[in-house]
C-alpha positions as CSV (number, residue, x, y, z in Angstrom):
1,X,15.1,-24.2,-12.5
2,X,11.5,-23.0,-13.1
3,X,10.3,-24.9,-10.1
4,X,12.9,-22.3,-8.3
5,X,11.7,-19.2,-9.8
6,X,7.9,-20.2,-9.7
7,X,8.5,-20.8,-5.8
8,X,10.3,-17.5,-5.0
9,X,7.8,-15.4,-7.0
10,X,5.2,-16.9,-4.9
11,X,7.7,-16.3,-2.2
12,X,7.6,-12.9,-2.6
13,X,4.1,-12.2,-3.7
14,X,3.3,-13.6,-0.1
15,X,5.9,-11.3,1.3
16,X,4.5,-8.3,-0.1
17,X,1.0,-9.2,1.0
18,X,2.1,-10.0,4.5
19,X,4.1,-6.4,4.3
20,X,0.7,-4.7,3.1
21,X,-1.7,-6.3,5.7
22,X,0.9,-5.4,8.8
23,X,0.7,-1.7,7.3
24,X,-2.9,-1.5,7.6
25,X,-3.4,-2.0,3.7
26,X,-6.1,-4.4,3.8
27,X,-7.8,-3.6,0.4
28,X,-5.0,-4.3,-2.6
29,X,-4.7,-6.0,-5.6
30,X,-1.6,-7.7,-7.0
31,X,-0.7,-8.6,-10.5
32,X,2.8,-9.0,-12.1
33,X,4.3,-9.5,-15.5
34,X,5.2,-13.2,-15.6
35,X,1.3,-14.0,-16.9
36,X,2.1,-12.4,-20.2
37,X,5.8,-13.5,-20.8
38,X,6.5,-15.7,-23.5
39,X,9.2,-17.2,-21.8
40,X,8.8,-20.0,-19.8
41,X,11.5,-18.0,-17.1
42,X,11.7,-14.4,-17.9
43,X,14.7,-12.3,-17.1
44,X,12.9,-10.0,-14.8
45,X,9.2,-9.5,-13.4
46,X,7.5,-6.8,-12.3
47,X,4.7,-6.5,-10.2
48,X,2.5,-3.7,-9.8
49,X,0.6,-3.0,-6.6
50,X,-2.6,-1.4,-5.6
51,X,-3.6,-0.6,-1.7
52,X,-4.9,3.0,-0.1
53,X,-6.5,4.1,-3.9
54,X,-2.2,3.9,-5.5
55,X,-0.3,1.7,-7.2
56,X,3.3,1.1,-7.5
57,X,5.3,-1.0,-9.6
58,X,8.3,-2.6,-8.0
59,X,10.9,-4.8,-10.9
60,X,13.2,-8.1,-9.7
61,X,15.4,-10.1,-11.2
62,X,15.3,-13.6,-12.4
63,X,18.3,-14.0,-9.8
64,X,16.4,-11.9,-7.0
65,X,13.5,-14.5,-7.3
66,X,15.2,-17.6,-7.8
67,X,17.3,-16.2,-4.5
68,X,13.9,-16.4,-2.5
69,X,12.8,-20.0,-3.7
70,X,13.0,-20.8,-0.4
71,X,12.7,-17.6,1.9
72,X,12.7,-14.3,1.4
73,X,15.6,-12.9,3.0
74,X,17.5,-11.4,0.0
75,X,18.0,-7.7,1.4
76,X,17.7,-6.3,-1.7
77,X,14.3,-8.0,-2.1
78,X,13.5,-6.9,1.0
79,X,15.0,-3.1,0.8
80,X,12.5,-3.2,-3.0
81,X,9.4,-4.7,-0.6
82,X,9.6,-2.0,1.8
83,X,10.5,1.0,-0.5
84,X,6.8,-0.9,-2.7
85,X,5.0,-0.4,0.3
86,X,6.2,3.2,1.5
87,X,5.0,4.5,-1.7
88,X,2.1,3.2,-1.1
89,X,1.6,4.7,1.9
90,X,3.1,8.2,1.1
């Protein structure tokens, strides 16, 4: 099971990237919670974004990210990516 969520955090983490670049965010920084958890799966992550001098914080699931271990093509991942990167670019 942690092979699944490490693979669909890195899932989306690549998905948001890809999102920021084809927005014309090239500058950004990434970070999320899962570095400071004491569990070795936590029940939710949240990453927080920087791009265009904002940051915005987006939350998922343990469920939503095991769900992209192979794909991210969850639409409420995707709806979440999309609403990251529109604040971002607000």
């Amino acid at each position: 099971m942690e092979d699944q969520f490490a693979s669909g955090l890195r899932n989306i983490r690549a998905a948001i990237e890809i999102r920021l670049k084809d927005s014309g965010i090239e500058k950004q920084s990434l970070g999320d919670s899962c570095r400071e958890c004491t569990s070795a799966i936590p029940g939710m992550v949240i990453i927080d974004v920087g791009g265009k001098g904002k940051i915005a914080r987006v939350t998922f699931t343990r469920d939503e990210v095991e769900d992209c271990s192979q794909t991210v093509v969850a639409y409420c991942v995707r709806l979440k990516i999309n609403h990251l990167i529109n604040e971002l670019l607000a």
